[in-house]
N, CA and C atoms of all chains as a GROMACS GRO file, in nm:
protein
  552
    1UNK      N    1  -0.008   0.168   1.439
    1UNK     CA    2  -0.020   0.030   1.481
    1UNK      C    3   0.118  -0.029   1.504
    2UNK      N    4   0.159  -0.071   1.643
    2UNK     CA    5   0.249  -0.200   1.634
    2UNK      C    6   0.213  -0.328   1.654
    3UNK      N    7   0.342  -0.404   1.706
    3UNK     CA    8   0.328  -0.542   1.728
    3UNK      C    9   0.243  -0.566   1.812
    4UNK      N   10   0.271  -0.514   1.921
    4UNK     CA   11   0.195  -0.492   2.031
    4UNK      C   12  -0.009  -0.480   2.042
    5UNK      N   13  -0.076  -0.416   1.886
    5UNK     CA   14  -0.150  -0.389   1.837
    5UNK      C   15  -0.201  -0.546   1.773
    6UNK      N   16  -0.097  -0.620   1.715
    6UNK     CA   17  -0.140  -0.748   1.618
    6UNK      C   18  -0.136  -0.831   1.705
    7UNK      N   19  -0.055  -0.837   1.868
    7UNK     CA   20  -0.095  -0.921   1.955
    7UNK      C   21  -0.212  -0.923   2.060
    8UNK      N   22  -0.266  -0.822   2.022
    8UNK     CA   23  -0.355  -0.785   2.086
    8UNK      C   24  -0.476  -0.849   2.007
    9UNK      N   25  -0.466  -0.792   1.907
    9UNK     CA   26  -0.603  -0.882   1.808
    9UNK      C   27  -0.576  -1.049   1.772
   10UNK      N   28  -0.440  -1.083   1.840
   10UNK     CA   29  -0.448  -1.287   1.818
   10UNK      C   30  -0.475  -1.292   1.935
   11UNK      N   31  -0.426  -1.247   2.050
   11UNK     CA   32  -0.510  -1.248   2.184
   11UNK      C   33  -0.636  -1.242   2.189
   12UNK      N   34  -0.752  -1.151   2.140
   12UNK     CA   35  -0.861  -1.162   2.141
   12UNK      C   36  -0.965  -1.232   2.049
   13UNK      N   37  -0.868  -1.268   1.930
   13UNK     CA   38  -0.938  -1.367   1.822
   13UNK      C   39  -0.951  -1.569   1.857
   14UNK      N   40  -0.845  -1.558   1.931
   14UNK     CA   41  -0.759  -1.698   1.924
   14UNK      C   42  -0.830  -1.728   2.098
   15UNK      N   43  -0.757  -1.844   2.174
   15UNK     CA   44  -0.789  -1.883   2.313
   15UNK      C   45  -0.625  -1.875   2.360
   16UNK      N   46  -0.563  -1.811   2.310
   16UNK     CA   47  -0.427  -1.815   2.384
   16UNK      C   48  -0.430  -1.671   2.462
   17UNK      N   49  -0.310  -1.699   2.606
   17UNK     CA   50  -0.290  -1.568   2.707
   17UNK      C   51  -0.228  -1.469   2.596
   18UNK      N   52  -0.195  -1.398   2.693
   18UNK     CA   53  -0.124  -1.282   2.626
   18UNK      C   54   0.011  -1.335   2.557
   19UNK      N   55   0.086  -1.370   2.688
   19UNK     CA   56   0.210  -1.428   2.643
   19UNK      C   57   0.212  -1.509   2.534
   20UNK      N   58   0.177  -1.637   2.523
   20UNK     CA   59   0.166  -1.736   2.404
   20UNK      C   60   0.130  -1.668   2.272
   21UNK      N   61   0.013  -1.565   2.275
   21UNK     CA   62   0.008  -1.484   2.128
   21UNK      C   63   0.115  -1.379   2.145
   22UNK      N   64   0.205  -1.310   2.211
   22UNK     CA   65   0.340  -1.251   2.154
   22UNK      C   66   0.440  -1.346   2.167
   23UNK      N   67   0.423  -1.447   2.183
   23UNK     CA   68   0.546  -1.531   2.142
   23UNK      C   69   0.492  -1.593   2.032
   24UNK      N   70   0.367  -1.617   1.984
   24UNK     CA   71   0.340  -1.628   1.836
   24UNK      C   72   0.386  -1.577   1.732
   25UNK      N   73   0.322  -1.474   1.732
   25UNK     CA   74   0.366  -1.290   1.622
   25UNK      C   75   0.503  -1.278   1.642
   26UNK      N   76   0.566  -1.295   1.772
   26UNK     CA   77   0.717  -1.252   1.794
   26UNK      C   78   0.774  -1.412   1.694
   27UNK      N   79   0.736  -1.541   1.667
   27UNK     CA   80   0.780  -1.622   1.611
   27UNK      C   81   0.775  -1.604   1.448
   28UNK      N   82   0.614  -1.533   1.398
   28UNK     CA   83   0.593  -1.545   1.277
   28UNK      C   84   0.738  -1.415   1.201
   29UNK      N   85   0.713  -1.312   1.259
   29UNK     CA   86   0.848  -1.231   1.250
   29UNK      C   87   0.977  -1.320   1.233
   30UNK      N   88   1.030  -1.369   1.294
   30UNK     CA   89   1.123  -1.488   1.340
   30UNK      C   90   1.153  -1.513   1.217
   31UNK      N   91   1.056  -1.620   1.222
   31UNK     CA   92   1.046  -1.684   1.061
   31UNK      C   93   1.096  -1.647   0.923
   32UNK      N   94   1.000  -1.527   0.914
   32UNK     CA   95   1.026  -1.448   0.852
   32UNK      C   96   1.142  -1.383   0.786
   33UNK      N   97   1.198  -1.307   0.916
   33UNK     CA   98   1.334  -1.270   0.884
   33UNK      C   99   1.448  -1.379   0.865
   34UNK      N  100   1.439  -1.508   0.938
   34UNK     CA  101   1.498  -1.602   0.911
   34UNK      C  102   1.521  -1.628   0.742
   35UNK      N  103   1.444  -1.633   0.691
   35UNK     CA  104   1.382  -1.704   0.541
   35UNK      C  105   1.470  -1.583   0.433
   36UNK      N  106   1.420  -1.402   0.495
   36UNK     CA  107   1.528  -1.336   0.392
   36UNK      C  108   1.606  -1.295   0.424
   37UNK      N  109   1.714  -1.325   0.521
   37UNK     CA  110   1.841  -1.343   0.571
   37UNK      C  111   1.890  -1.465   0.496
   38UNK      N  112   1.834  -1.553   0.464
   38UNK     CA  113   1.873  -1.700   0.354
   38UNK      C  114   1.898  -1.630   0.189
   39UNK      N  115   1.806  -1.496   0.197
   39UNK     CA  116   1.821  -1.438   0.080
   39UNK      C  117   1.710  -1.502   0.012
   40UNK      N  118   1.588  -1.606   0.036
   40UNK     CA  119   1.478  -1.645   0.017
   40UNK      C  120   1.349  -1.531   0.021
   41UNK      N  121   1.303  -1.557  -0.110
   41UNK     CA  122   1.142  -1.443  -0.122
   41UNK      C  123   1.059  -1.518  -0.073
   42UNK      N  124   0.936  -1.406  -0.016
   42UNK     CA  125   0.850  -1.469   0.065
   42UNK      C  126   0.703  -1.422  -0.013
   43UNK      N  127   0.638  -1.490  -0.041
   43UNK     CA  128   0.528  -1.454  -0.103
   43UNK      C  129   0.380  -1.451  -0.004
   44UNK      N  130   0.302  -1.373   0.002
   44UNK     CA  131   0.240  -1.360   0.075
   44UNK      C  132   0.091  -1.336  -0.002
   45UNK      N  133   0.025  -1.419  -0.056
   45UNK     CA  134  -0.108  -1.375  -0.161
   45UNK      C  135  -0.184  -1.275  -0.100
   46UNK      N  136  -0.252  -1.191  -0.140
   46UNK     CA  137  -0.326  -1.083  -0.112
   46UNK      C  138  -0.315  -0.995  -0.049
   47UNK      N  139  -0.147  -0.958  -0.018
   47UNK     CA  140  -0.091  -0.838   0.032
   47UNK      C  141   0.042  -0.845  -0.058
   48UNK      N  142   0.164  -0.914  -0.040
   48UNK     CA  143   0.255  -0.828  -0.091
   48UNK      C  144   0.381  -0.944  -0.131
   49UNK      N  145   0.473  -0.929  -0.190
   49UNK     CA  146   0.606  -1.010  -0.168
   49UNK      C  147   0.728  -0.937  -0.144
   50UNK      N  148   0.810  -1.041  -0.062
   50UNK     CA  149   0.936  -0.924  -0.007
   50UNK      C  150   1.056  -1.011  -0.061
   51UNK      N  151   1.159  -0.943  -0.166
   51UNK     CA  152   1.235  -0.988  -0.245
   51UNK      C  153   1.400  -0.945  -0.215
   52UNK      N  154   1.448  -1.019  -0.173
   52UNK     CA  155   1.552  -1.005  -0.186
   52UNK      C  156   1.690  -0.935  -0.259
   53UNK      N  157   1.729  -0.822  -0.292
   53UNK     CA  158   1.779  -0.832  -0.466
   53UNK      C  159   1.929  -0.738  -0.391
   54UNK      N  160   1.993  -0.809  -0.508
   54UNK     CA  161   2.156  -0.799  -0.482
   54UNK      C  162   2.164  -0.704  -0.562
   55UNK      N  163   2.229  -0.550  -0.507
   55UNK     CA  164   2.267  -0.445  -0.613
   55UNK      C  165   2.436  -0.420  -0.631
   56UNK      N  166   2.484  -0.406  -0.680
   56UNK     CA  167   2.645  -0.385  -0.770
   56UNK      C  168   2.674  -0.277  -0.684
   57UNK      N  169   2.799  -0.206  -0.709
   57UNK     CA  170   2.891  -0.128  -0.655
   57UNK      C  171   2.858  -0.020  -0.756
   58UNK      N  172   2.807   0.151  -0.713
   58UNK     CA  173   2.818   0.237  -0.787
   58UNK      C  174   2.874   0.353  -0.706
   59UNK      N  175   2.901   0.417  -0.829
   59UNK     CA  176   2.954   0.552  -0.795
   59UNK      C  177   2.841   0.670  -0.709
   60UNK      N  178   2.855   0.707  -0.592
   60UNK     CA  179   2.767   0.846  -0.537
   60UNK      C  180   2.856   0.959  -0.507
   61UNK      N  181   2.751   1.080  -0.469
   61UNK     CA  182   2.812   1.174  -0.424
   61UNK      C  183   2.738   1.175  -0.267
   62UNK      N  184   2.831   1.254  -0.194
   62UNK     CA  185   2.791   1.251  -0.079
   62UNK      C  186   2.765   1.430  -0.096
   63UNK      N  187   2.613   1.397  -0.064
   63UNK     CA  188   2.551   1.525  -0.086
   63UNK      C  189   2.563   1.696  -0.013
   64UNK      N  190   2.639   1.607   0.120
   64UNK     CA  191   2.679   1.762   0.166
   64UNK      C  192   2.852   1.820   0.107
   65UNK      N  193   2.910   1.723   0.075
   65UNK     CA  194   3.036   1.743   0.024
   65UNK      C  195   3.044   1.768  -0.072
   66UNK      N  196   2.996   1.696  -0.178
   66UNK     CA  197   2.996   1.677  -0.301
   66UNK      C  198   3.104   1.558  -0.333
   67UNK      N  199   3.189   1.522  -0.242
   67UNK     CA  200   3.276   1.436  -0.260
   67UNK      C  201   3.194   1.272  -0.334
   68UNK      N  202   3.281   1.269  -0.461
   68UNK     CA  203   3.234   1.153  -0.506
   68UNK      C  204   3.322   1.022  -0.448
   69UNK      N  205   3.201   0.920  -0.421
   69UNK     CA  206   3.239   0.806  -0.311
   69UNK      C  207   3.189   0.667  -0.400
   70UNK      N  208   3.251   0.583  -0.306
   70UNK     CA  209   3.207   0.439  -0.407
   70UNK      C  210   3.144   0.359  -0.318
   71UNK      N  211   2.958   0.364  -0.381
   71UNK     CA  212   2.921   0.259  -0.286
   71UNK      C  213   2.922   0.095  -0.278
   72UNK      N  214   2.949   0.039  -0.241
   72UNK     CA  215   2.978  -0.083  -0.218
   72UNK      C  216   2.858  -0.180  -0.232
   73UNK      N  217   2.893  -0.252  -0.309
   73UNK     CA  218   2.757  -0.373  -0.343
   73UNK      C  219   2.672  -0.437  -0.204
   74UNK      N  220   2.555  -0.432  -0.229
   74UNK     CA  221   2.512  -0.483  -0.139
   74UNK      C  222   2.380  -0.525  -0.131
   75UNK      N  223   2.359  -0.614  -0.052
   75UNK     CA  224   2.219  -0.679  -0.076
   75UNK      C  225   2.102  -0.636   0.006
   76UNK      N  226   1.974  -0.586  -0.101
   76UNK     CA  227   1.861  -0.503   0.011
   76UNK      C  228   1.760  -0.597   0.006
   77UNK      N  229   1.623  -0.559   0.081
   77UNK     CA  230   1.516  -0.615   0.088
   77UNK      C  231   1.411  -0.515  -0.014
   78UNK      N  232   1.323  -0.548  -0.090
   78UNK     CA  233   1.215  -0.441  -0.145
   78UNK      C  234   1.104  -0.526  -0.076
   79UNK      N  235   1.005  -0.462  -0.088
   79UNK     CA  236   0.854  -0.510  -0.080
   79UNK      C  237   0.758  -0.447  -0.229
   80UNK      N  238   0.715  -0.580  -0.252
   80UNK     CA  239   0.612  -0.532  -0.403
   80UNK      C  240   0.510  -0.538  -0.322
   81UNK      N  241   0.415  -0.444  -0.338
   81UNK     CA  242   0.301  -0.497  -0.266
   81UNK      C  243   0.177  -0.512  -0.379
   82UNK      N  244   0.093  -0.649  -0.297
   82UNK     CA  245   0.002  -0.659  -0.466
   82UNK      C  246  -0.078  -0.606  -0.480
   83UNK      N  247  -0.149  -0.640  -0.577
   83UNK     CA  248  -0.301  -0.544  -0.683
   83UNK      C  249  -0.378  -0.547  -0.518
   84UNK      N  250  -0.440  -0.636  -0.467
   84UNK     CA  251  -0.522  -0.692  -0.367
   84UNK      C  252  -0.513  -0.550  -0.267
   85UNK      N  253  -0.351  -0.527  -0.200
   85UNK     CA  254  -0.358  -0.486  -0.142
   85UNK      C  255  -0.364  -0.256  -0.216
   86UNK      N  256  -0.316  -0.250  -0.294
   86UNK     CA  257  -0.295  -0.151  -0.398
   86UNK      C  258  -0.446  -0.101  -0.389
   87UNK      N  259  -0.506  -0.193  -0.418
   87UNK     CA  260  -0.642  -0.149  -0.457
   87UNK      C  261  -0.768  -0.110  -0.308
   88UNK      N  262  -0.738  -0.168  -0.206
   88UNK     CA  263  -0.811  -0.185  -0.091
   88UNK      C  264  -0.734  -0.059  -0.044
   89UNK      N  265  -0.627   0.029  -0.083
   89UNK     CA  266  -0.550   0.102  -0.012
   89UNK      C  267  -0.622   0.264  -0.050
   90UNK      N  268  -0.653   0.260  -0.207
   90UNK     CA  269  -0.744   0.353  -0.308
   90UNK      C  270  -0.895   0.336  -0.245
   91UNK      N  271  -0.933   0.291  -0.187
   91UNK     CA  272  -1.073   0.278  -0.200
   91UNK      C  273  -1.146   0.336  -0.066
   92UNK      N  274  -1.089   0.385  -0.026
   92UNK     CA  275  -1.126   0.446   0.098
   92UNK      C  276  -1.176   0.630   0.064
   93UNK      N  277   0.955  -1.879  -0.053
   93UNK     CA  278   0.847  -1.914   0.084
   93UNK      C  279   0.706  -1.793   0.027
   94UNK      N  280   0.586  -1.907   0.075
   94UNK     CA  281   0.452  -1.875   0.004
   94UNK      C  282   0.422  -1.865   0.152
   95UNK      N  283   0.260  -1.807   0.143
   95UNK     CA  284   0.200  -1.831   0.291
   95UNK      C  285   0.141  -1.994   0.323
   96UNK      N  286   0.159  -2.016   0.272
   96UNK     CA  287   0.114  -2.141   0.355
   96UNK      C  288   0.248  -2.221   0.400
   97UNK      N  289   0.355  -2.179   0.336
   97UNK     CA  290   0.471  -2.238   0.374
   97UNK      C  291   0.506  -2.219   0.522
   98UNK      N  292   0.470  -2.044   0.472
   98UNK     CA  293   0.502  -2.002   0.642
   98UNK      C  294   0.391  -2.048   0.745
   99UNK      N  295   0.265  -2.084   0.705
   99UNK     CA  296   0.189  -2.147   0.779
   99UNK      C  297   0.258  -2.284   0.878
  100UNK      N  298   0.278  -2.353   0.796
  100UNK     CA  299   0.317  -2.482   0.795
  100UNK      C  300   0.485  -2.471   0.894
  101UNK      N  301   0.526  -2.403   0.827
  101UNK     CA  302   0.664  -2.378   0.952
  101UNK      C  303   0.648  -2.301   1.077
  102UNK      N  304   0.538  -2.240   1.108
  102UNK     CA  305   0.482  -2.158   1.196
  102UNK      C  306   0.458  -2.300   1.272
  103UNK      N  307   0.331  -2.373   1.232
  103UNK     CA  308   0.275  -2.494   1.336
  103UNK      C  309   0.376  -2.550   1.343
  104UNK      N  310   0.499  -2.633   1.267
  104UNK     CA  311   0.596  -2.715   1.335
  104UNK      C  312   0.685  -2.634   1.415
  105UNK      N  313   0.773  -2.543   1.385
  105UNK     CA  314   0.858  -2.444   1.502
  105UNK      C  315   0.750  -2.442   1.647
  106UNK      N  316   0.602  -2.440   1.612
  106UNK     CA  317   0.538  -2.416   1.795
  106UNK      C  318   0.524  -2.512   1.834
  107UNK      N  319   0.519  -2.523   1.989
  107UNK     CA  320   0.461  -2.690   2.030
  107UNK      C  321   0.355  -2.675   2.031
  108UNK      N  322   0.265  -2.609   2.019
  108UNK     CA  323   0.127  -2.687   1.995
  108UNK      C  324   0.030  -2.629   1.945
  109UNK      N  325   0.069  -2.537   1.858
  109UNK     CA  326   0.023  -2.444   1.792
  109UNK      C  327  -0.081  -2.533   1.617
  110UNK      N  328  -0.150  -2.577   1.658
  110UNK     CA  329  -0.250  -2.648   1.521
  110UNK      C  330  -0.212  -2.598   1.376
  111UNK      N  331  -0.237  -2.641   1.259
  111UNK     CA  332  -0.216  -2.603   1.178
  111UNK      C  333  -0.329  -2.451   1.111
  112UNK      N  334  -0.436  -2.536   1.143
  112UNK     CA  335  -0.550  -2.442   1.154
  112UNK      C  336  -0.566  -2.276   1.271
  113UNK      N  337  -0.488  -2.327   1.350
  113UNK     CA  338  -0.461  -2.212   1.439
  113UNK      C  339  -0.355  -2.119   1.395
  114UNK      N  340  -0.226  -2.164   1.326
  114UNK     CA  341  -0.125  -2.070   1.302
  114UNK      C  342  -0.211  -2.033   1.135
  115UNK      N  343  -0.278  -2.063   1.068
  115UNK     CA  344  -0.335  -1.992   0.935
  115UNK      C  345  -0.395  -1.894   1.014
  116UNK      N  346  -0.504  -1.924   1.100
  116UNK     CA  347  -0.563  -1.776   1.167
  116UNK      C  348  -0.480  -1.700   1.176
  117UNK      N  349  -0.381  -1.717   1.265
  117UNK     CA  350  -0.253  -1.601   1.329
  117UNK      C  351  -0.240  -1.518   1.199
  118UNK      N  352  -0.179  -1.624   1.092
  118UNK     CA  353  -0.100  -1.560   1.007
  118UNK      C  354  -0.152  -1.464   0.908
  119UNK      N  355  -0.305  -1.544   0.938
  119UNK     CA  356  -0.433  -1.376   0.830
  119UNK      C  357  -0.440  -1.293   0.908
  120UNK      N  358  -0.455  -1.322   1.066
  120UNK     CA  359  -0.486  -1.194   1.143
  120UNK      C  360  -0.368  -1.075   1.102
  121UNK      N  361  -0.242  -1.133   1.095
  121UNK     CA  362  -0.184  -1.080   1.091
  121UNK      C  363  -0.117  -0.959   0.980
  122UNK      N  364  -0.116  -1.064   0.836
  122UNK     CA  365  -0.164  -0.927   0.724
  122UNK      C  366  -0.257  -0.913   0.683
  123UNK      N  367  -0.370  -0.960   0.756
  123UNK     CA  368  -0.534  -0.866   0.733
  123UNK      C  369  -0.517  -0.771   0.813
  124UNK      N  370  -0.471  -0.766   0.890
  124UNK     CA  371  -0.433  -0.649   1.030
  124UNK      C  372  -0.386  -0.539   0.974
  125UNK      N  373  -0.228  -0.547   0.958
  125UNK     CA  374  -0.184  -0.489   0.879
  125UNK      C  375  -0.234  -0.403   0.733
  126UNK      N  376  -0.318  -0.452   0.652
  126UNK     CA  377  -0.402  -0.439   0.500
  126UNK      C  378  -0.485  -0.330   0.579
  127UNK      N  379  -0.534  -0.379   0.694
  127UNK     CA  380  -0.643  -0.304   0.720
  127UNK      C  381  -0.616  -0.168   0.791
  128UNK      N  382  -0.483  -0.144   0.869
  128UNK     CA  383  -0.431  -0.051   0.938
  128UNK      C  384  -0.414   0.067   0.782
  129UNK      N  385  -0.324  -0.015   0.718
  129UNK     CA  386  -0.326   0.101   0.587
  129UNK      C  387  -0.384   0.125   0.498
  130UNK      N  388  -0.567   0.091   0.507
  130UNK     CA  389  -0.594   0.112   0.376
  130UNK      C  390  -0.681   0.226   0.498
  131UNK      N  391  -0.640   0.214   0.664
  131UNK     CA  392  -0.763   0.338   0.703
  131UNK      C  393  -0.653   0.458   0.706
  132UNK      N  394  -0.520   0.469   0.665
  132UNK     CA  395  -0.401   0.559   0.653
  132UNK      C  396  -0.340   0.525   0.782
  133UNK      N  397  -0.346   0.448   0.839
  133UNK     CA  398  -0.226   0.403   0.977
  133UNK      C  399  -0.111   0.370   0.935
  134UNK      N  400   0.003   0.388   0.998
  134UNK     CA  401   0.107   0.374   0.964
  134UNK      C  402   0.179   0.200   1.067
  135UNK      N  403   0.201   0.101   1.021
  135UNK     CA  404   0.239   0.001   1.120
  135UNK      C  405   0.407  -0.010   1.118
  136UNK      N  406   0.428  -0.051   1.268
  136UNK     CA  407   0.551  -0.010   1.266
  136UNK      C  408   0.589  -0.161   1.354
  137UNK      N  409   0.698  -0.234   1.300
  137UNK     CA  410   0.726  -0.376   1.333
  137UNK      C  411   0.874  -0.362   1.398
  138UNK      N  412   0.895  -0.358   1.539
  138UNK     CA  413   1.046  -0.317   1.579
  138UNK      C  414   1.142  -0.431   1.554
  139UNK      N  415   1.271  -0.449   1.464
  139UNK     CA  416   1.331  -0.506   1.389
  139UNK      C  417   1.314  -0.593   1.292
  140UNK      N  418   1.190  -0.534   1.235
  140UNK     CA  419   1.133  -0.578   1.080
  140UNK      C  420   1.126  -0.488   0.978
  141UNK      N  421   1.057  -0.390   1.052
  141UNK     CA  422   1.013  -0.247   0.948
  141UNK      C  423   0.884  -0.252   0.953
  142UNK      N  424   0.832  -0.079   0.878
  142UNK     CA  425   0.770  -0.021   0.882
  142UNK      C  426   0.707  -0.023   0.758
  143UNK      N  427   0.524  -0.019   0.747
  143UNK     CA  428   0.466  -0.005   0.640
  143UNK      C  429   0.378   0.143   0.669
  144UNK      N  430   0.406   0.239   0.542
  144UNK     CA  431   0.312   0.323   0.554
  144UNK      C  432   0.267   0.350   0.405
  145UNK      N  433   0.197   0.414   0.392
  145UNK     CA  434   0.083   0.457   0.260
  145UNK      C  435   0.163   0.604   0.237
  146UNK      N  436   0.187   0.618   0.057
  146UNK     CA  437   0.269   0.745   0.043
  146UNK      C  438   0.177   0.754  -0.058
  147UNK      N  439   0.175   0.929  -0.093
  147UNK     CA  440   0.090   0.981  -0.237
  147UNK      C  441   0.152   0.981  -0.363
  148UNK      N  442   0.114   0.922  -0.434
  148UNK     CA  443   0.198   0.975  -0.581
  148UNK      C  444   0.125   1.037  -0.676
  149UNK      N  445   0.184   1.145  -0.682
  149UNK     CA  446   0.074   1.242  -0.773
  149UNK      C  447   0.052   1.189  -0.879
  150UNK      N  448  -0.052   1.281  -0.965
  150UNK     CA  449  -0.108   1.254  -1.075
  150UNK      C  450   0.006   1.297  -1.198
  151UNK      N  451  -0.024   1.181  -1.264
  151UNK     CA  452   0.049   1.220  -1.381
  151UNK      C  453   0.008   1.133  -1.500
  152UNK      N  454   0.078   1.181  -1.680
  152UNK     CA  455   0.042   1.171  -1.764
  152UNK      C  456   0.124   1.062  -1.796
  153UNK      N  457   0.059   0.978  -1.880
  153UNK     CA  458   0.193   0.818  -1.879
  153UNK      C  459   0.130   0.772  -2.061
  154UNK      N  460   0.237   0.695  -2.157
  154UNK     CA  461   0.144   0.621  -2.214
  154UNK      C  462   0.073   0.491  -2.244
  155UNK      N  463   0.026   0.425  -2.280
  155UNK     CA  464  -0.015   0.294  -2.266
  155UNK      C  465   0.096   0.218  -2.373
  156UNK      N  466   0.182   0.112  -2.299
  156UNK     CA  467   0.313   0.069  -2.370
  156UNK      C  468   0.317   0.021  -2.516
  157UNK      N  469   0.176  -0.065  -2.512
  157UNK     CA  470   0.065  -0.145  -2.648
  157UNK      C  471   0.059  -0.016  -2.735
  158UNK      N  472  -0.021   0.048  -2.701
  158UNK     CA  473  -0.118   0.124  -2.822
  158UNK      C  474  -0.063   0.259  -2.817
  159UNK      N  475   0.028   0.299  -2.723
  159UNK     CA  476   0.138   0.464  -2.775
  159UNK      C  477  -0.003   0.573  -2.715
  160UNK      N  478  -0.130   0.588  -2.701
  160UNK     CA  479  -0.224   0.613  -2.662
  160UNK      C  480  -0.161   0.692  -2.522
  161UNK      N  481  -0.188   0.855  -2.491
  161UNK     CA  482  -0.175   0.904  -2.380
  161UNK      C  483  -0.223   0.877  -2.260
  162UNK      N  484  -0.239   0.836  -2.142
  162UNK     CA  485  -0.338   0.856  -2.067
  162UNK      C  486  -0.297   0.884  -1.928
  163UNK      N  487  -0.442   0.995  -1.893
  163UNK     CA  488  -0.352   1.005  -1.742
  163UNK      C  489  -0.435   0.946  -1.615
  164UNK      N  490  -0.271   0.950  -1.531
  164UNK     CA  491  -0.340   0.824  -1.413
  164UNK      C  492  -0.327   0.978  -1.290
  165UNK      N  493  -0.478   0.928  -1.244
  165UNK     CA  494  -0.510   1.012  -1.124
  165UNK      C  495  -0.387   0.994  -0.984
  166UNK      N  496  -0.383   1.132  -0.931
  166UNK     CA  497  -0.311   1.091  -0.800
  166UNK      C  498  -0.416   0.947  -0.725
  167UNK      N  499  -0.262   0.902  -0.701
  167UNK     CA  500  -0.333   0.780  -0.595
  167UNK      C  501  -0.220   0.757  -0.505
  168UNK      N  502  -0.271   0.622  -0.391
  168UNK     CA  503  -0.199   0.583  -0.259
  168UNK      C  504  -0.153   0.463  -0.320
  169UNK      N  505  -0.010   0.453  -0.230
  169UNK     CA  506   0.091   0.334  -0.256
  169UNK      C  507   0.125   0.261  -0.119
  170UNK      N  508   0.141   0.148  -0.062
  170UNK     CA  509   0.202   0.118  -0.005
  170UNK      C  510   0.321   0.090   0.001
  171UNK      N  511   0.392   0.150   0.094
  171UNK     CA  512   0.522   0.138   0.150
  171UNK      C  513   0.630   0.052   0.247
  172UNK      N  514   0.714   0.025   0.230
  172UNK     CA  515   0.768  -0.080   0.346
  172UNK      C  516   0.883  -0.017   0.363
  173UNK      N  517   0.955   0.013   0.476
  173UNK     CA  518   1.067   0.034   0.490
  173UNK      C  519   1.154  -0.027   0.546
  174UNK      N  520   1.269  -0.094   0.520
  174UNK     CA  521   1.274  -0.236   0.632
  174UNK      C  522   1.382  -0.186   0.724
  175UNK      N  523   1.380  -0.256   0.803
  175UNK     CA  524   1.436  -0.212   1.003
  175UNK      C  525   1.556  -0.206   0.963
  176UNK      N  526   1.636  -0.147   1.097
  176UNK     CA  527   1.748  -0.161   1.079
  176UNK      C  528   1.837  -0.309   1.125
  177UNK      N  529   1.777  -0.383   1.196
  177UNK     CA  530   1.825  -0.527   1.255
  177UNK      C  531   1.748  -0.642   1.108
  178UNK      N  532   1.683  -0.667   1.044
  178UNK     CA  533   1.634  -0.698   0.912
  178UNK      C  534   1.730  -0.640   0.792
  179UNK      N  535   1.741  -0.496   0.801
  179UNK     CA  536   1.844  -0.450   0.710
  179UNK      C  537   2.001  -0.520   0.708
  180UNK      N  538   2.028  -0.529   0.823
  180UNK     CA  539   2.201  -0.590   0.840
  180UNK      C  540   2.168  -0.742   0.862
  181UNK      N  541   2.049  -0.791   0.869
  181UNK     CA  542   2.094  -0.940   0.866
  181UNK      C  543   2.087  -0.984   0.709
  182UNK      N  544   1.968  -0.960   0.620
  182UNK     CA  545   1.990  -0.964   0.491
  182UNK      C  546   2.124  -0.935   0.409
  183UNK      N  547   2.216  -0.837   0.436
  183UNK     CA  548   2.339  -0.723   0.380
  183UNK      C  549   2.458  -0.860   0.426
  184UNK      N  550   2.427  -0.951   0.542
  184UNK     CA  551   2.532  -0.987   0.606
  184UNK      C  552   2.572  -1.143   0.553
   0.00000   0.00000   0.00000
């Protein structure tokens, strides 16, 4: 499934053209990334939350070398995803 | 940011997008999604990321309360992997 796939089903759910529902979905994305680029969590009930989290500077090896390197702090995105969705995922 | 937040900033960012209309969008959109991976589809969002369903085997764990063994059957997880244009705006 892509985007392309979720505009397809607000296209056929909704009364908007094509265009207006991918400039929808292309907005809710938008949004989105807007909000954890702020470094803001986004909670989403009955699927998942996407968290922001700042990790420290550690020591790696770079696995084809072995050369030990220093990675540099930096800030990732995780996704928790919830019971709701966990469970609807098992049940098939 | 909750979903209805993003609801609510969805209808003001559109011109004329109802309030009641961008809640549809925004279920279609991770009911869509929920529903792509609980049939094992993999969805793929170009500069957001990717959700897919991974196995985690079975294994023996104990219950943290009562010290009690128990084992948890292989089961399915959902996954997110986030984009690479999402990845460097968060990092940045």
């Amino acid at each position: 499934m892509t985007k392309a796939d979720l505009i397809e089903s607000v296209y056929l759910a909704t009364g908007f053209s094509k265009k207006e529902s991918a400039a929808i979905v292309e907005l809710v994305f938008d949004l989105m990334k807007e909000t954890l680029e702020a470094g803001e969590k986004i909670k989403i009930a009955g699927f998942g939350n996407f968290v922001v989290k700042d990790k420290a500077s550690r020591r790696g090896r770079n696995p084809q070398t072995g050369n030990e390197i220093e990675i540099s702090s930096r800030r990732i995105l995780t996704f928790k995803p919830s019971q709701v969705l966990k469970t609807s995922i098992n049940d098939n | 940011m909750t979903k209805s937040e993003l609801i609510e900033r969805l209808s003001v960012e559109h011109d004329y997008l109802k309030k009641r209309d961008a809640e549809g969008v925004v279920n279609l959109i991770f009911n869509g999604i929920g529903d792509a991976l609980s049939q094992g589809d993999r969805v793929e969002i170009r500069g957001f990321g990717s959700f897919s369903v991974r196995e985690r085997e079975a294994r023996e764990a104990r219950n943290p309360k009562s010290g009690e063994l128990v084992s948890i059957p292989n089961r399915k997880t959902p996954f997110f992997k986030t984009g690479k244009e999402l990845r460097e705006r968060v990092d940045s």
